[in-house]
C-alpha positions in Angstrom: -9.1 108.3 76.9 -12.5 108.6 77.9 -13.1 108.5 82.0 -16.9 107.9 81.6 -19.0 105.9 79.5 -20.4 109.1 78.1 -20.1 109.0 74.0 -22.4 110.6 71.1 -22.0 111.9 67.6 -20.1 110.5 64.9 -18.0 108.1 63.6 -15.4 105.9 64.7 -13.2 105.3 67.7 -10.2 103.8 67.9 -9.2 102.2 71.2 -8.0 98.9 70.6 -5.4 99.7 67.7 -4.9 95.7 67.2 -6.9 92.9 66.7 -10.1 92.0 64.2 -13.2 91.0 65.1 -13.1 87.1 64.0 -16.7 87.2 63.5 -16.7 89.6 60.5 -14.5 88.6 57.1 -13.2 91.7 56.6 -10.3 92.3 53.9 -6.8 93.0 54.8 -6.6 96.2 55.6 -3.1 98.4 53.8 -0.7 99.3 56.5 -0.5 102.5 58.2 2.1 104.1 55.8 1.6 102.4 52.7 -2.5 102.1 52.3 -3.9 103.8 49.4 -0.7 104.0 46.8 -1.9 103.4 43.5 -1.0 103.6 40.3 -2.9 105.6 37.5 -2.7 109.5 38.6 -0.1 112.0 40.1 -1.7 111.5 43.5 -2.1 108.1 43.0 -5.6 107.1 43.3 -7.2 105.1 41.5 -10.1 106.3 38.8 -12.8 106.5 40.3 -14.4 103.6 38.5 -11.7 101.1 40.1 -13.3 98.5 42.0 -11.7 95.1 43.6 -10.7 92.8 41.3 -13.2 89.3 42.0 -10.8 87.4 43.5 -10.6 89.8 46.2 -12.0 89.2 49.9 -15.5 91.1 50.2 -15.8 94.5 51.4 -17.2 95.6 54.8 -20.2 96.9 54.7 -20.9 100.2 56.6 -23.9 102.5 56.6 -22.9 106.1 57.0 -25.2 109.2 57.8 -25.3 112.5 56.1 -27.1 115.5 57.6 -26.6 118.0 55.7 -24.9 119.4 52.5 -21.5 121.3 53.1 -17.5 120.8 52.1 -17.1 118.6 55.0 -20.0 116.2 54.5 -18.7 116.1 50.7 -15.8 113.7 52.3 -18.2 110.6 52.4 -19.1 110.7 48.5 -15.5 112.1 47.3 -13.8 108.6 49.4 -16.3 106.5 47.5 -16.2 108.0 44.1 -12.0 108.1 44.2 -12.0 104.3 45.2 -10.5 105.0 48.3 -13.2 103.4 50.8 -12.7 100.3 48.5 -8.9 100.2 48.7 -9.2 100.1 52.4 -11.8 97.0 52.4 -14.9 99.6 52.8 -18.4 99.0 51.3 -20.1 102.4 52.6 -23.6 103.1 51.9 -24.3 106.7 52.2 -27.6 107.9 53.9 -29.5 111.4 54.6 -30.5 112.6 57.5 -32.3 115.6 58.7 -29.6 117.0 61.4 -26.5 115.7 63.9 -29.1 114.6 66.3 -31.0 112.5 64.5 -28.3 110.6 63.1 -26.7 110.3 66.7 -30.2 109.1 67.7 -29.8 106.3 65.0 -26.3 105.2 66.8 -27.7 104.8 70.1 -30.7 102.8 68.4 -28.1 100.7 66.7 -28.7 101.5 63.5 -25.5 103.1 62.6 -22.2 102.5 64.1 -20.1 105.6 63.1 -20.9 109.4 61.9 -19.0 112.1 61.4 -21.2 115.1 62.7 -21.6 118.5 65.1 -19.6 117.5 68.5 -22.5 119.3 70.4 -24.8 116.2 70.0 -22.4 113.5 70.8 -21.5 115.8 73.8 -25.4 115.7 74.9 -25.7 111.8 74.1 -23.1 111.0 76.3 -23.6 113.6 79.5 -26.9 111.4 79.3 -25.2 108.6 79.4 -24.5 107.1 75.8 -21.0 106.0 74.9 -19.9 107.3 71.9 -16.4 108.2 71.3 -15.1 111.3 69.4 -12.1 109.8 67.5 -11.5 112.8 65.2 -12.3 116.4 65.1 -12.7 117.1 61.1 -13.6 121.3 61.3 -12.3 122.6 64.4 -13.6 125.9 64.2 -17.2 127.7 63.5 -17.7 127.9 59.5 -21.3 129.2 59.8 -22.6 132.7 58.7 -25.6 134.2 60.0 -27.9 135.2 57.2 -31.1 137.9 57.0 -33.5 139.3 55.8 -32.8 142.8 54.6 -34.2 144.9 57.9 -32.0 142.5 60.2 -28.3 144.5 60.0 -27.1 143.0 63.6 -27.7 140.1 65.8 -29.6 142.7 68.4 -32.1 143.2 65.5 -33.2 139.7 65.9 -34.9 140.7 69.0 -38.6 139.8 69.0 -38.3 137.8 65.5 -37.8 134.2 64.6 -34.5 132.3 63.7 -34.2 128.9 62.7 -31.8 126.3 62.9 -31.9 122.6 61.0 -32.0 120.9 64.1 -32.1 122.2 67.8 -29.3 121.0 69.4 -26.8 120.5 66.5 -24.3 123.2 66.1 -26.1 125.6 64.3 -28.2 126.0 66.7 -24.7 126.4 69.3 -23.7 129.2 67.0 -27.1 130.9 66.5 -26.8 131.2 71.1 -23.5 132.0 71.0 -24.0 135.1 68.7 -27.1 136.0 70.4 -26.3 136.4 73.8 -22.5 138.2 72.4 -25.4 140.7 71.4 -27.2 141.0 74.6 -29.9 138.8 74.1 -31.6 135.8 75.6 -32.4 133.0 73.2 -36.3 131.8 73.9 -37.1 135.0 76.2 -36.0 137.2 73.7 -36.5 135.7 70.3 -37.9 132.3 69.1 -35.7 129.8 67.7 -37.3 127.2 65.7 -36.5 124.0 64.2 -36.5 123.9 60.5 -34.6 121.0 58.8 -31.9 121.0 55.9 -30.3 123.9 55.3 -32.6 124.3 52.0 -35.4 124.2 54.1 -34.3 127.0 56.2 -33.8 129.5 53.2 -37.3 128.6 52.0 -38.7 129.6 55.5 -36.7 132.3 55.1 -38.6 133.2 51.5 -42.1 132.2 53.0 -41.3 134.3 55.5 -41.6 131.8 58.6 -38.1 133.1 60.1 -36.1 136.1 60.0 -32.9 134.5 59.6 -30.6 131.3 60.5 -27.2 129.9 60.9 -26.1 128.7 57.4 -22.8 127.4 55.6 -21.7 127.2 52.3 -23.1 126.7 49.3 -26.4 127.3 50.8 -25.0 131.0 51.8 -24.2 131.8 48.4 -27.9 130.7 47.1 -29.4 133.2 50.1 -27.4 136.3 49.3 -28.5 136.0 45.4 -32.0 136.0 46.7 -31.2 139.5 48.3 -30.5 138.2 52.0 -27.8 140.2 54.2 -25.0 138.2 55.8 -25.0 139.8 59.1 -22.1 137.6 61.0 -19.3 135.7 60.0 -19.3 133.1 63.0 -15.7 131.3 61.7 -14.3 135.2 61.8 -15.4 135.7 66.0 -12.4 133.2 66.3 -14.9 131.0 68.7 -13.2 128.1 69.8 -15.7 125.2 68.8 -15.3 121.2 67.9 -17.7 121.5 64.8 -17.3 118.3 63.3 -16.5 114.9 64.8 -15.9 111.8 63.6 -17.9 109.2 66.1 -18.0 105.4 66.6 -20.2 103.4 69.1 -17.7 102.1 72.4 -19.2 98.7 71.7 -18.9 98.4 67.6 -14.9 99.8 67.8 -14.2 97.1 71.0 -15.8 94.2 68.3 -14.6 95.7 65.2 -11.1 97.4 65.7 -10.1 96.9 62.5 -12.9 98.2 60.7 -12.5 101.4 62.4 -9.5 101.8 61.9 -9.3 101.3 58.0 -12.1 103.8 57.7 -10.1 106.2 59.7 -7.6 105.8 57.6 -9.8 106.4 54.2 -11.7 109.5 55.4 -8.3 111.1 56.5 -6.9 110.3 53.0 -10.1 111.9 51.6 -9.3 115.2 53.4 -5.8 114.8 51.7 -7.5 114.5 48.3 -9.7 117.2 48.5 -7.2 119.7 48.6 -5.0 117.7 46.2 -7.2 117.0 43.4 -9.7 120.3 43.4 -10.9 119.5 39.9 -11.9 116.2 41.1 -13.2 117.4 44.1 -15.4 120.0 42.4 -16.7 117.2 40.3 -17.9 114.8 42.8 -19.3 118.0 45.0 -21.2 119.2 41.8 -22.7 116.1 41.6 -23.3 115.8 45.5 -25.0 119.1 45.6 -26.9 118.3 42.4 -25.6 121.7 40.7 -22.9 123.7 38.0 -22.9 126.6 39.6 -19.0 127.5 39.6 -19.5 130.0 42.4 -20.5 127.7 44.5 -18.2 124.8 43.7 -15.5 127.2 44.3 -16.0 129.0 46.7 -17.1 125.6 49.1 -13.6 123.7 47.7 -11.8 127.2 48.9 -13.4 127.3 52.6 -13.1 123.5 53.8 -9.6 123.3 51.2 -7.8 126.3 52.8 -9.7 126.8 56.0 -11.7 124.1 57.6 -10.9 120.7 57.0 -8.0 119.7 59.7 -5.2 117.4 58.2 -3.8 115.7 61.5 -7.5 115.8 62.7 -7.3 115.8 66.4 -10.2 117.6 68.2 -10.1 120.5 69.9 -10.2 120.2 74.0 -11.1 124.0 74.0 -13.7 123.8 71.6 -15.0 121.0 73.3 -15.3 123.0 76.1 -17.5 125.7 74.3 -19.5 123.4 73.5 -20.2 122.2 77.4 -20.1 125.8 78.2 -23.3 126.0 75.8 -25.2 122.8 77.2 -28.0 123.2 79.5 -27.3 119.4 80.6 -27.2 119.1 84.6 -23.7 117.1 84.0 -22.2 119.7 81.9 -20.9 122.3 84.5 -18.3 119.3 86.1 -17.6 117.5 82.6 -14.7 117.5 81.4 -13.6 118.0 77.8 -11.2 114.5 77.4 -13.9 112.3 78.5 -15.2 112.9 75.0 -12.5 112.0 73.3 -10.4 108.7 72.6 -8.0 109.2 70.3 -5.7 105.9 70.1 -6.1 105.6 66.6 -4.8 109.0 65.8 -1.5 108.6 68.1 -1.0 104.7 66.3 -1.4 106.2 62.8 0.6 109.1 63.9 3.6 106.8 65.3 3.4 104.5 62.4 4.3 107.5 59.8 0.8 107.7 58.5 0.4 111.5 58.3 4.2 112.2 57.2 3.2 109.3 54.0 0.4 111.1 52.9 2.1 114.5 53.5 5.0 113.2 50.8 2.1 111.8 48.4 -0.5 114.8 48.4 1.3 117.8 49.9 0.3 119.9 52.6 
């Protein structure tokens, strides 16, 4: 429970765990412990084709960013492909976007109500006075690796080159500073840091030879040490406590639309389920998300976010928040504190309604 009206990044909050907004005719959502049983499969989902039958009420409609393409991200496409969205009343419309703070830019402008991207731009949107709620923390950890080119062996060798990031602010660009000044050097006095785009875009700077190297995660890590690129850091193995991903909602869509939060918390917490679950599945809908066969990289992304990363009683982190405000050059940061960020009523009313402990007995741990 938030003390300020400070909120950015991602996704939905869940404050009000009752009521629907009468405005919006949204379907009935399933309850807490029984939503999403279905027949048809040992996990029981649906096939992926299911859709509602035409005599049910129509879906909610919900427009949803992606910035980039990693294990996490793949949750959007994997809850619509399995039916699950659909089960829980969900129409969701899956955009791109170039970075974190460009799709938090997009909330504030009231163009999208929810996200589910790096805490460190809904930190900044809110110490500047947005209200944005972190309802979820999805990866609770750094699962970036610094990649090179062959003369860089350490951070320290980055001094005097260039680095790039997809999007300065987002939390490759956290990691990248972190690292750095662990090595003994000043970001922007010491080295330049510039602001690429996707992650594809990076390692083609890196092959044009516009940077030196950049913060990177899977699969794109596999496709850079193929092209003869050194991994110099493991930022996940440093142990740094970070909030990487969050899932976000505006203060003002989740006081209206309760419901509709909720229900899609719901789905995108099944979806992390299901991802470990089903891995062929998973693979399938990740080899069409990332438009490629390569089995290396199908498996080894499935591996990182299946057995590593992706949190299955997805509470954030208050420690990693707190990197994260440790990192900010925001005026407000240095007295923030890290539960002003968060709001996570939904959680503790799925939690006490036996949500976690159904799908537990359905999917596994």
């Amino acid at each position: 429970m938030r003390t300020r009206l400070a909120t950015v990044l991602i996704v939905a909050v869940f404050l009000l765990g009752g009521c629907r907004a009468p405005s919006e005719p949204v379907a009935p959502g399933p309850s807490a412990a029984t939503a999403g049983r279905l027949e048809g499969s040992s996990h029981g989902l649906p096939p992926a084709a299911s859709a509602p039958s035409p005599t049910s009420p129509p879906l909610t409609s919900l427009r949803f960013p992606i910035t980039a393409i990693a294990g996490s991200t793949l949750l959007l496409p994997l809850g619509r492909e399995s039916g699950l969205f659909a089960r829980y009343g969900l129409d969701v419309d899956i955009i791109t976007m170039a970075g974190s703070s460009l799709a938090v830019q997009s909330m504030l402008a009231g163009d999208l109500p929810l996200s589910a991207v790096s805490s460190a731009a809904v930190v900044e949107a809110d110490l500047a006075g947005a209200q944005i709620d972190i309802i979820a923390g999805v990866v609770n950890r750094a699962n970036n690796m610094v990649m090179a080119v062959p003369e860089v062996a350490t951070m320290a060798d980055f001094r005097g080159r260039r680095v790039g990031v997809p999007r300065l602010g987002d939390s490759n660009d956290f990691f990248i500073r972190y690292a750095l000044r662990q090595a003994g050097l000043e970001p922007d006095r010491d080295l330049q840091i510039l602001q690429i785009g996707l992650n594809s875009e990076m390692l083609t700077a890196m092959q044009n030879g516009a940077i030196e190297g950049g913060a990177m995660s899977s699969p794109t890590t596999i496709r850079a040490r193929r092209l003869g690129y050194r991994q110099v850091l493991d930022l996940g193995a440093m142990g740094i406590p970070y909030q990487h991903t969050t899932v976000n909602v505006l203060r003002s869509y989740l006081q209206a639309q309760p419901d509709v939060v909720r229900r899609f918390l719901q789905a995108y917490i099944e979806t992390i389920y299901l991802f470990k679950a089903d891995k062929a599945f998973t693979k399938k809908v990740l080899a069409d998300f990332a438009k490629t066969d390569d089995e290396e990289v199908l498996e080894e992304t499935w591996e990182l976010y299946a057995e590593q990363y992706l949190e299955r009683v997805p509470y954030p982190t208050l420690e990693g928040l707190q990197s994260v405000l440790n990192e900010s050059l925001h005026p407000e940061a240095k007295t923030a504190r890290p539960e002003q960020f968060v709001n996570t009523a939904l959680l503790d009313e799925l939690k006490a309604a036996g949500f976690f402990d159904e799908l537990r007995a359905r999917y596994g741990d």
